[in-house]
VEXBANU-772304 format. One record per atom (N, C-alpha, C, O): x, y, z. Coordinates in steps of 0.2 Angstrom, whole numbers, plus 5000, padded with zeros to 4 digits. Atoms other than C-alpha are relative to their C-alpha. Layout:
BEGIN
XYZ
...
REM end
This chain:
BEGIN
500149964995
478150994876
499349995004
498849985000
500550034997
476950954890
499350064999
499450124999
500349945003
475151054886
499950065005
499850125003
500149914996
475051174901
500550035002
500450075006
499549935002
476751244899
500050034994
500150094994
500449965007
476351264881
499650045000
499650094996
500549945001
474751354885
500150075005
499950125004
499849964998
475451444898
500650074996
500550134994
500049955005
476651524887
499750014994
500250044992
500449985007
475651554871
499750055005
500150095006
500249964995
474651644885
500350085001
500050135001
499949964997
475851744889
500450064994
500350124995
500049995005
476651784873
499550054995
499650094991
500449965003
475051844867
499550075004
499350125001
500449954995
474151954882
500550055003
500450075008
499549944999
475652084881
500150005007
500250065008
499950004994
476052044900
500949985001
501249985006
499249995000
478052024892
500050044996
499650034992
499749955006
478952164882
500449974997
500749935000
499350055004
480152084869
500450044999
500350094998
499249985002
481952104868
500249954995
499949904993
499750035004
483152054857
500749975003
500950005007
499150044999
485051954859
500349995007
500849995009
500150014992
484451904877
499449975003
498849995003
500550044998
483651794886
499450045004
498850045004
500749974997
482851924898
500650085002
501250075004
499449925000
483852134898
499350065002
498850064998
500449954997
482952274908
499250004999
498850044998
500750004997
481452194913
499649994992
499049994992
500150045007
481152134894
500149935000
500349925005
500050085001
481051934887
500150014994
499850044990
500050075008
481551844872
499449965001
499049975005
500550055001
480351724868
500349945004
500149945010
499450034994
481551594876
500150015007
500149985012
500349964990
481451704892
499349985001
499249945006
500550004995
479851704893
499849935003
499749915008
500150075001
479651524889
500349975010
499949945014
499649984994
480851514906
499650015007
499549975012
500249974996
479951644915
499349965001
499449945007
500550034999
478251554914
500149925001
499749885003
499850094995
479051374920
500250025006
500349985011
499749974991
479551464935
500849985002
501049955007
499150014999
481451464931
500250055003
499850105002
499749954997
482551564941
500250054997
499950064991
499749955004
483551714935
500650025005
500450035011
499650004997
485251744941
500550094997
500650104991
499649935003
486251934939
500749994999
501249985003
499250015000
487851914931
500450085000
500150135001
499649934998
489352064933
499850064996
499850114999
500149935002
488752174920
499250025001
498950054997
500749984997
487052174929
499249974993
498649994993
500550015003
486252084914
499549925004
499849905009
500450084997
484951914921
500149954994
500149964988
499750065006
485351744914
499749965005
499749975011
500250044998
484451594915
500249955005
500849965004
499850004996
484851504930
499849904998
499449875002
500250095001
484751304924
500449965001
500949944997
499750074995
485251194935
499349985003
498849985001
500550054998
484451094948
499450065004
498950045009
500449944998
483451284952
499249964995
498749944997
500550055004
482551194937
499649955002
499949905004
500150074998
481451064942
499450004997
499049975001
500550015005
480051064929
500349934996
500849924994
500050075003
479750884923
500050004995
499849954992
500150015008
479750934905
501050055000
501250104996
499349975002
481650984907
500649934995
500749874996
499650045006
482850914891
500750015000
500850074998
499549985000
484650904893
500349984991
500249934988
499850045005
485350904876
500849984997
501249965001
499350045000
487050844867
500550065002
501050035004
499749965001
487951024869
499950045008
500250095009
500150034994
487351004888
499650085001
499650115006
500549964999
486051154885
499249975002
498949934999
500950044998
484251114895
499750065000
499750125003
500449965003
483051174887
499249965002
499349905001
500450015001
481051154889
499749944996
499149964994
500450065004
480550994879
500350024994
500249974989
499949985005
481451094865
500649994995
501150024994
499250015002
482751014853
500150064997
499750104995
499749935003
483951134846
499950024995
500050084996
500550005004
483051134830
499550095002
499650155001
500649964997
481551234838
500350055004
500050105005
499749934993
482651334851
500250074994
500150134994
499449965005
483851374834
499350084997
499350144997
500749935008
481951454822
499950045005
500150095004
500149924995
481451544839
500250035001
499950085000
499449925000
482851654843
500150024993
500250084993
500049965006
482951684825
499550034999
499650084996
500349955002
481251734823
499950065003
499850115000
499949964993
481251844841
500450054996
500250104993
499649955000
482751924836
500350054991
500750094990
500249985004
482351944819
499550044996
499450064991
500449965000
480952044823
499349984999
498950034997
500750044999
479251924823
500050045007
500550065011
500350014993
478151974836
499849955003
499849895001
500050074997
477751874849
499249964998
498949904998
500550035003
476151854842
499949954995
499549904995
499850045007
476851784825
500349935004
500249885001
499250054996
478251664837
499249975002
499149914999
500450044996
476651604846
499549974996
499249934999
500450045003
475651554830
500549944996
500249894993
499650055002
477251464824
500349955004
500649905003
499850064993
477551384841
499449934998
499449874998
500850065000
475451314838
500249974994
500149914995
499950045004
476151254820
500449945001
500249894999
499350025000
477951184825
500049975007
500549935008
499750044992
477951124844
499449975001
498849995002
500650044998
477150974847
499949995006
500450005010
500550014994
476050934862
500349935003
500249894999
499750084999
476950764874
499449985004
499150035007
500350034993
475850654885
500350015006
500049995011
REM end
C-alpha cells in the first residue's frame, strides 16, 4: 500500500473522526474499517434500494494504488488475505485503534 494512503487512514482510524460499524462497508453515517479505508482514498459511495451506501468501484476509482483481484474485487493494494483478517477483526469487535496497530504490523508500505 502506497505510504500516504496508508497514513491517511491510520490517521483516521485513530483520531475518532469515523464511528465503526459492523457487516458494512459504511450504514448510517458509520464505517467499517474497509469503509473507511475507501472514504479516505476519495471513493465514491452509491445508495442502493434499501437506502444502504456501497462502495462505488469502478472507473469513479482512480487512485493509482487500485488492485483488481482474481474474484474481480478492487481493492486498495489489499490481497484478499488482509481484506479477509480486517473485516473479521472490525466486525468482530477490535477497535479501530487495535485494526490500525495491526494494519502498522501486517500491511506493508510499496514504493
Amino acid at each position: 500500500m502506497k505510504q500516504k494512503l496508508r497514513k491517511k487512514w491510520l490517521t483516521a482510524l485513530r483520531d475518532g473522526s469515523y464511528t465503526q460499524t459492523k457487516n458494512a462497508l459504511r450504514k448510517d453515517g458509520c464505517f467499517c474499517v474497509l469503509g473507511v479505508l475507501h472514504d479516505v482514498a476519495g471513493g465514491e459511495w452509491i445508495q442502493n434500494e434499501e437506502g444502504r451506501h456501497e462502495a462505488q468501484l469502478d472507473e469513479s476509482c482512480t487512485s493509482e494504488n487500485l488492485l483488481e483481484l482474481d474474484d474481480g474485487t478492487i481493492l486498495y493494494d489489499l490481497d484478499e488475505h488482509s481484506q479477509e483478517s480486517l473485516y473479521e477483526l472490525n466486525d468482530g469487535g477490535a477497535s479501530f485503534r487495535a485494526i490500525a496497530e495491526w494494519i502498522e504490523e501486517n500491511i506493508e508500505v510499496t514504493p
